[in-house]
C-alpha positions in Angstrom: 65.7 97.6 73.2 65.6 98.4 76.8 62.5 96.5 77.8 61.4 97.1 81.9 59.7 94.2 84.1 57.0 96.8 85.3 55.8 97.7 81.5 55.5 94.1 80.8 53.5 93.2 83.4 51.2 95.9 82.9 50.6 94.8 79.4 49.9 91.5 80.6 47.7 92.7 83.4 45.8 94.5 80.1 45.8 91.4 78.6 44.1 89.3 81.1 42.1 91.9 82.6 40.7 93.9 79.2 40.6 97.0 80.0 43.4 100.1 81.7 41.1 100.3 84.9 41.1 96.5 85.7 44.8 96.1 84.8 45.1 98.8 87.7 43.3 96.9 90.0 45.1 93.7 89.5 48.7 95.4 90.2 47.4 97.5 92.9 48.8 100.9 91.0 46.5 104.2 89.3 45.5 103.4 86.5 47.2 106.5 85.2 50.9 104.4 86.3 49.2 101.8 83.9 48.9 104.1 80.7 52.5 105.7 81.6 54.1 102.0 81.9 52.4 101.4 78.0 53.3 104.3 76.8 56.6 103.7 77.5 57.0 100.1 76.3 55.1 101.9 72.9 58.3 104.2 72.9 60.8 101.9 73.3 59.3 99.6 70.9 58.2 101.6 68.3 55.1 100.2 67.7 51.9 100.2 69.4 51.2 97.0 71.7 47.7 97.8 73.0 44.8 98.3 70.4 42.3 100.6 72.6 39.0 99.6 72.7 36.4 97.5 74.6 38.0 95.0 75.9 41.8 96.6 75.1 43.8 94.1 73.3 47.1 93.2 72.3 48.4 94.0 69.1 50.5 91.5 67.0 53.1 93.1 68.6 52.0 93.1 72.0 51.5 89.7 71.8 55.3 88.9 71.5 56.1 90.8 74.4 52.8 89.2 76.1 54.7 86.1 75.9 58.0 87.3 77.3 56.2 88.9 80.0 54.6 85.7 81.1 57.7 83.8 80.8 59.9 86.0 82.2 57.1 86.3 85.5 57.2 82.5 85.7 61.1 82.7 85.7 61.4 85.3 88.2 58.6 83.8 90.6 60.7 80.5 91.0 64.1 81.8 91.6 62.2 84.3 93.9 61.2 81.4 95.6 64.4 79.7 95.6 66.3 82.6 96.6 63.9 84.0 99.2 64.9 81.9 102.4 60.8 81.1 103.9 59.0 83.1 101.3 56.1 81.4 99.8 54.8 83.1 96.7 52.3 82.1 94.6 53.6 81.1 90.7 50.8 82.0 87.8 50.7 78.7 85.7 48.2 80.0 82.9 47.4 76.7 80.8 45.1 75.8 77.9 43.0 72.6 77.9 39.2 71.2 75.6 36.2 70.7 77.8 35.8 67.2 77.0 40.0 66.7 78.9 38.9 68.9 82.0 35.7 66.9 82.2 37.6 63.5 81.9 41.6 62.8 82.2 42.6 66.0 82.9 41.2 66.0 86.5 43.9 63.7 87.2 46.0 66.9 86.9 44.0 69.3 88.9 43.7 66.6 91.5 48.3 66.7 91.8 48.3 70.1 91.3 46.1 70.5 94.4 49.0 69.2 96.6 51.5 71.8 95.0 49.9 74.8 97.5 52.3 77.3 95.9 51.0 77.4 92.1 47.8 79.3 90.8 46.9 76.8 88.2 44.8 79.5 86.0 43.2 77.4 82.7 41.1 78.2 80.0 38.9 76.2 77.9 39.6 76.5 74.1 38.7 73.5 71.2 41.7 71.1 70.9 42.0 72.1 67.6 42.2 76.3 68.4 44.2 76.4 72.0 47.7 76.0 69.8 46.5 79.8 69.2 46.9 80.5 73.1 50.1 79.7 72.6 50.8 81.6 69.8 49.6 85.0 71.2 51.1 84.7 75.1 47.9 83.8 76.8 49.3 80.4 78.3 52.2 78.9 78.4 51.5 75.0 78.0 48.1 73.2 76.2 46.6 70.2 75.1 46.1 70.4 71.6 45.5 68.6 68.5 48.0 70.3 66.4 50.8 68.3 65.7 53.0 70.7 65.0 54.9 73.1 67.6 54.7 76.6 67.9 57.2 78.5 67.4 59.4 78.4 70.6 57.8 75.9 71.8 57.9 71.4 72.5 55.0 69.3 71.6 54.7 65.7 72.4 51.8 63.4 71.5 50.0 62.0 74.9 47.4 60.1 73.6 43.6 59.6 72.1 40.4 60.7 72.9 37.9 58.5 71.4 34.4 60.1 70.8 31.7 58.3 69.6 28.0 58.8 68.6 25.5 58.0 71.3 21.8 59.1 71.9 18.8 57.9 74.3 17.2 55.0 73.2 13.5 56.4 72.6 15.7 58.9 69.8 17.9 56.2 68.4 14.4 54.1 67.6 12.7 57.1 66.9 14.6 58.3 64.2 15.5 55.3 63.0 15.1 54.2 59.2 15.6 50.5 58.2 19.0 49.0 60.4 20.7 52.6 60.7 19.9 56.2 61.8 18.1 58.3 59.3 21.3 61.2 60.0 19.3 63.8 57.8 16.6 64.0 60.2 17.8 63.1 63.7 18.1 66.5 66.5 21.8 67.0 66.7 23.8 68.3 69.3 26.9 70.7 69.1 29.2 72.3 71.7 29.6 75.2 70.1 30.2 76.8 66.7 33.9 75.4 66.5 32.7 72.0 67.3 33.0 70.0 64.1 33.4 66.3 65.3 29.4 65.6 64.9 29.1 67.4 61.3 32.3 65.7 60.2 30.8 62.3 61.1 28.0 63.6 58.8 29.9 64.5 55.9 31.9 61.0 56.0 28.5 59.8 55.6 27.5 62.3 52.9 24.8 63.7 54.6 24.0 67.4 55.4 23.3 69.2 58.7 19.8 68.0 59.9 16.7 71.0 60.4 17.3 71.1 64.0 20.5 71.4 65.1 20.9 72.5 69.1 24.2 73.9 70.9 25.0 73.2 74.5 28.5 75.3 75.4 29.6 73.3 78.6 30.9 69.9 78.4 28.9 68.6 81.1 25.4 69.9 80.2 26.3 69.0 76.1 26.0 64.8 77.9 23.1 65.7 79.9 21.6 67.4 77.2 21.8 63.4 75.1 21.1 62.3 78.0 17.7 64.3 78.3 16.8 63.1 74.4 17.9 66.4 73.3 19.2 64.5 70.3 22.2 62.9 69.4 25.8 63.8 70.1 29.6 62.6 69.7 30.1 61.3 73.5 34.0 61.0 74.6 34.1 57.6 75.2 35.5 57.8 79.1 32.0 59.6 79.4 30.0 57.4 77.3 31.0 53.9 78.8 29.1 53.6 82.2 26.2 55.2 80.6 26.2 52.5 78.3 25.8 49.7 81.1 23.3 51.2 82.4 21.7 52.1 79.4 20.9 55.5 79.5 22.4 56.2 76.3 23.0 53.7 73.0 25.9 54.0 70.6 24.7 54.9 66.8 26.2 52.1 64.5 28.0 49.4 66.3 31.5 50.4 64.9 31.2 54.4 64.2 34.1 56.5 66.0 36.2 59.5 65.9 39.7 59.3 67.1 40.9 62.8 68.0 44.9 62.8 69.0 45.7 65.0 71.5 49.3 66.7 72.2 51.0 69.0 74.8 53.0 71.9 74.1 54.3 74.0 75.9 57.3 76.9 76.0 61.1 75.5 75.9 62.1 77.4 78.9 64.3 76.0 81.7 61.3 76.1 84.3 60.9 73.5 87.1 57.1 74.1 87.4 56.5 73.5 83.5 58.4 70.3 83.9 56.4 69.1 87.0 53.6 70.0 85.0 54.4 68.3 82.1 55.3 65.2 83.9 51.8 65.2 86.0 50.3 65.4 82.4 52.1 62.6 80.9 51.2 60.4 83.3 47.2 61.6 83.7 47.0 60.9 79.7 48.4 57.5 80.0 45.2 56.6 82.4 43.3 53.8 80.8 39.4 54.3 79.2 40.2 57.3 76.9 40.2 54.8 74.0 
């Protein structure tokens, strides 16, 4: 299989962009160049790699080759760079990382990265327990995760804990409260979003079912102002949680109730100088104290 850089990175283009037109845009060629460059790759392949709808997508197949085009574009930007005597190109760094990290210790990395000048740090929010997934189908090429286990082709280390625990205003903690403890079958909850489980998990461990009103705040920061506003009750990471709790603007529910979520990094075994910086920077972000 003769595979060619140009048909690789319009697939990836297609990827990240959805549809032909876009893809075009981004590598500053017709989109008609783009639907020859596929066409090809489908040839030499022997299987269709772009499933043709609204937004296109990769197939399974176009996946794998989604991940060699990303690695091999990561590759070919740094010996560019090392090669290339005064050229300063940009390097795509396309990484995976949970609201809750980004809101807390994870700007620790942004805030090293910002001195790099010469990498596009390009992230997208996924659950802890779903961005192994980005891995899997060539959308990034390092996340933090909460699956233990590496992709294939890929290193995971564990980096540390982030604690979460349950936390509402005081007027709804005495509110809703039934003898020493919260009455859980009746309290407003407050989800993330519909693959946020840490609040109905607590629930279940307490054998008690999903209370009448149940409300869903998608951003990490407005899912703590939205506790914060008596919305109803939430599962607070605790580097959040703990000056809110001196001034007390928010109270824990039950003096000893937690949920300890580990968190991991992977990322693709591939000799790559900026995935190691990377990977050192997160290391040592994750070993801040106050996650737990």
């Amino acid at each position: 299989m003769d595979v060619v850089p140009a048909q690789l990175e319009a697939l990836a283009a297609i990827a990240d962009h959805g549809t032909f037109e876009a893809a075009a845009r981004a590598l500053h060629v017709t989109p008609s160049a783009i639907s020859q460059r596929i066409r090809a790759l489908e040839s030499e392949v022997g299987q269709v790699v772009v499933r043709r709808g609204s937004p296109c997508a990769p197939t399974p197949a176009g996946e794998v080759l989604v991940r060699l085009a990303r690695q091999t574009r990561l590759l070919h930007d740094e010996v560019r760079d090392a090669l290339v005597h005064g050229h300063h190109g940009v390097i795509d760094l396309p990484v995976a990382v949970n609201a809750d990290s980004l809101a807390t210790w994870f700007r620790g990395v942004l805030g090293e990265v910002a001195g790099w000048g010469e990498v596009a740090l390009r992230l997208q929010v996924e659950d802890q327990a779903y961005s192994a997934d980005l891995l899997r189908n060539g959308e990034v090429l390092a996340a933090v995760t909460s699956v233990p286990v590496a992709v294939q082709g890929c290193s995971v280390e564990r980096i540390g804990t982030l604690r979460y625990v349950p936390a509402a205003t005081p007027e709804v903690a005495a509110r809703w409260r039934r003898g020493r403890g919260p009455d859980w079958a009746a309290m407003p909850m407050v989800v993330f979003n519909e693959k946020d489980a840490l609040q109905h998990d607590l629930l279940a461990a307490r054998g008690v079912a999903e209370p009448p009103v149940v409300h869903r705040v998608p951003t990490s920061a407005d899912f703590l102002e939205a506790v914060c506003l008596g919305l109803g009750w939430g599962m607070i990471p605790q580097p959040q949680l703990t000056p809110l709790l001196e001034t007390g603007r928010l109270v824990p529910l039950g003096s000893r109730l937690h949920v300890d979520v580990p968190l991991h990094w992977q990322r693709w075994r591939l000799d790559s100088p900026t995935l190691d910086r990377l990977t050192d920077v997160v290391r040592s972000a994750a070993e801040m104290p106050s996650r737990r």
